[in-house]
C-alpha positions in Angstrom: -16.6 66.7 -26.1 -15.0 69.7 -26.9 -15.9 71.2 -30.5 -13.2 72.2 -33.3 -13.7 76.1 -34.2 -15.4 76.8 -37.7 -12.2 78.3 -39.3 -10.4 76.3 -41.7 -7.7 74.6 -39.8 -10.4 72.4 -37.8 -8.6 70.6 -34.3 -7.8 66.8 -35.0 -8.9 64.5 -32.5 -6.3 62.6 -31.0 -7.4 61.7 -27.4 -10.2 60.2 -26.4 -9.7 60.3 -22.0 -11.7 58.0 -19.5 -12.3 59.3 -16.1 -14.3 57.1 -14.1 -16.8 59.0 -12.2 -16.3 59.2 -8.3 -14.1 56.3 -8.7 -13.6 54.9 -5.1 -16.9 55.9 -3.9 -18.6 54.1 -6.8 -17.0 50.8 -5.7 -18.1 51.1 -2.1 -21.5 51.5 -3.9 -21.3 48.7 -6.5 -19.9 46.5 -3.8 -22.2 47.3 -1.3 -25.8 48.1 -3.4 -27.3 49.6 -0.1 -25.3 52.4 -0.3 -26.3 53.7 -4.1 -28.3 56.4 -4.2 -26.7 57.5 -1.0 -24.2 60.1 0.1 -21.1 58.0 0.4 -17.4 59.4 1.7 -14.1 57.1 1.6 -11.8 57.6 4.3 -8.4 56.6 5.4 -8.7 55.2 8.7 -11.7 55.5 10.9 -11.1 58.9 12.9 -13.0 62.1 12.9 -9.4 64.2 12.8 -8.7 63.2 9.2 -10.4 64.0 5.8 -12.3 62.7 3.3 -10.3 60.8 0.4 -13.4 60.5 -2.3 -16.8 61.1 -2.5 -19.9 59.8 -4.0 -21.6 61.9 -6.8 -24.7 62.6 -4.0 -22.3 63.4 -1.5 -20.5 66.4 -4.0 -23.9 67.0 -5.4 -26.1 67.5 -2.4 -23.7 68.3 0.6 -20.5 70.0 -1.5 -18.6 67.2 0.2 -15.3 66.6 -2.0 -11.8 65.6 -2.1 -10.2 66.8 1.3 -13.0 67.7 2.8 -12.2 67.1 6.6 -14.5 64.0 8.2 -16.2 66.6 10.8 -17.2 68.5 8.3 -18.5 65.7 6.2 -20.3 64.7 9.4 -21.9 68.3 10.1 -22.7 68.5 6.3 -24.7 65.3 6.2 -24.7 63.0 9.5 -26.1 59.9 7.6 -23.1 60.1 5.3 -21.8 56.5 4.9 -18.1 56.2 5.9 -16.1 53.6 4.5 -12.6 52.8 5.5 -10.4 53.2 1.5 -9.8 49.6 0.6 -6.7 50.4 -2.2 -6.5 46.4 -3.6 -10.4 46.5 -4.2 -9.9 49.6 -6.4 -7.3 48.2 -8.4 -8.6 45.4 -8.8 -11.9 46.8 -10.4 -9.5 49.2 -12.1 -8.1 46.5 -14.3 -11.1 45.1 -14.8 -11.7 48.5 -16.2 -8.9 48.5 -17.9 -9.9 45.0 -19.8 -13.5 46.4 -20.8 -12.2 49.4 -22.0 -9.7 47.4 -24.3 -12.1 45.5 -25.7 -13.4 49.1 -27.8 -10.0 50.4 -28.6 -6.2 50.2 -27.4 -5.6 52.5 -24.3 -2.2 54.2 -23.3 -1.1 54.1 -19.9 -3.0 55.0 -17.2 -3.0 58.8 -16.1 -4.1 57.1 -12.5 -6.5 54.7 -11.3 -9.4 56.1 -12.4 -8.6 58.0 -15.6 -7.5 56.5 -19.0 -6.3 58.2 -22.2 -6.8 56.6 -25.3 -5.0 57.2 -28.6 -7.3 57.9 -31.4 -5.6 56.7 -34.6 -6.5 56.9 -38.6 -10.6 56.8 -38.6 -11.0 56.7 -35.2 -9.9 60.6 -35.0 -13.6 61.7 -37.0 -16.1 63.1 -34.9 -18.5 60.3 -35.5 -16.3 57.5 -34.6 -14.6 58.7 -32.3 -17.9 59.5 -30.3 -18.8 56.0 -31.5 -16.1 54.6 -29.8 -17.0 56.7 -26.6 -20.6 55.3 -26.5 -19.7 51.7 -26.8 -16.6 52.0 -23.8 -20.1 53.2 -22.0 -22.0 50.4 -23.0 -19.6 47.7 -22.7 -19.0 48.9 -18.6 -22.4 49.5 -18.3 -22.6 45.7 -19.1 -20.0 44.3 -17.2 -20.9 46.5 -14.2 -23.9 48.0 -12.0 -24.9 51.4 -12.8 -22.9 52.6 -9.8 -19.6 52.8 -12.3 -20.0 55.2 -14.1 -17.5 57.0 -16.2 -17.0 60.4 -18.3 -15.4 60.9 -21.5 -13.8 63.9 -23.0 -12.5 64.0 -26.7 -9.8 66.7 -27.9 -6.5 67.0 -29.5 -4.1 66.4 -26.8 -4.5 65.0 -23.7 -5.0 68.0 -21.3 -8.2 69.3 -23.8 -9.7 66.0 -23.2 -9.4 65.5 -20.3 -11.2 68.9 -19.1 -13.6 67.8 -21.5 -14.6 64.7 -19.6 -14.6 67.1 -16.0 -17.0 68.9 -18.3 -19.1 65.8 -19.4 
């Protein structure tokens, strides 16, 4: 969350931005619960030539396999990396579901892209304190509805852009 500055025009909160962690990744995982814990990379179709479309928070974390990086390389990396073949409907699908959990805390605006939500902060909501209310409950209401495998990071700023880097920095 980024912090207003101590001089005497203080930022006002006015976007509170979802980014679920590792999105497509953390599906093969929830769907698949042998594969938590594990380095996990999503791929197009199943060939060696192309690259890496996501990748689990182990796989960025321990191997600095990300976004792009090319399968062989992924391979080299980390030879027990799990491979799974991108399954788009399946990632929509929990996307909404998302979508309806996240509603159920306060009203979202369109979706910046599958995995990442912005949310208007309006009237009381804009304070510090309920505004990082609102932020723990869209946690605990996913972490209900879903395994611990769908994870998420929030950012809270004044415009969009602010919070999202704030939830890249959560």
């Amino acid at each position: 969350i980024l912090r207003s500055h101590a001089g005497p025009f203080p930022m006002t909160l006015r976007c509170l931005f979802v980014d679920f962690d590792s999105f497509f990744a953390s599906v093969e995982q929830h769907d698949a619960p042998h594969l938590r814990g594990k380095p996990v990379a999503v791929i197009p179709v199943a060939s060696t030539t192309t690259c890496c479309i996501a990748a689990s928070k182990e796989a960025k974390r321990d191997y600095g396999i990300k976004t792009g990086t090319g399968v062989a390389e992924a391979l080299e990396r980390c030879p027990d990396i799990a491979l799974q073949i991108a399954r788009p409907a399946r990632y929509l699908r929990v996307h909404k579901l998302f979508l309806e959990a996240i509603q159920t805390c306060i009203p979202h605006g369109k979706p910046a892209s599958v995995d990442e939500v912005p949310c208007w902060l309006l009237g009381r909501e804009r304070r510090r304190d309920n505004a990082e209310g609102i932020a723990r409950n869209i946690k605990r209401v996913l972490r209900a509805r879903f395994s611990e495998a769908l994870t998420c990071s929030i950012g809270i700023a004044p415009n969009k852009f602010l919070a999202k880097t704030a939830s890249d920095m959560n």
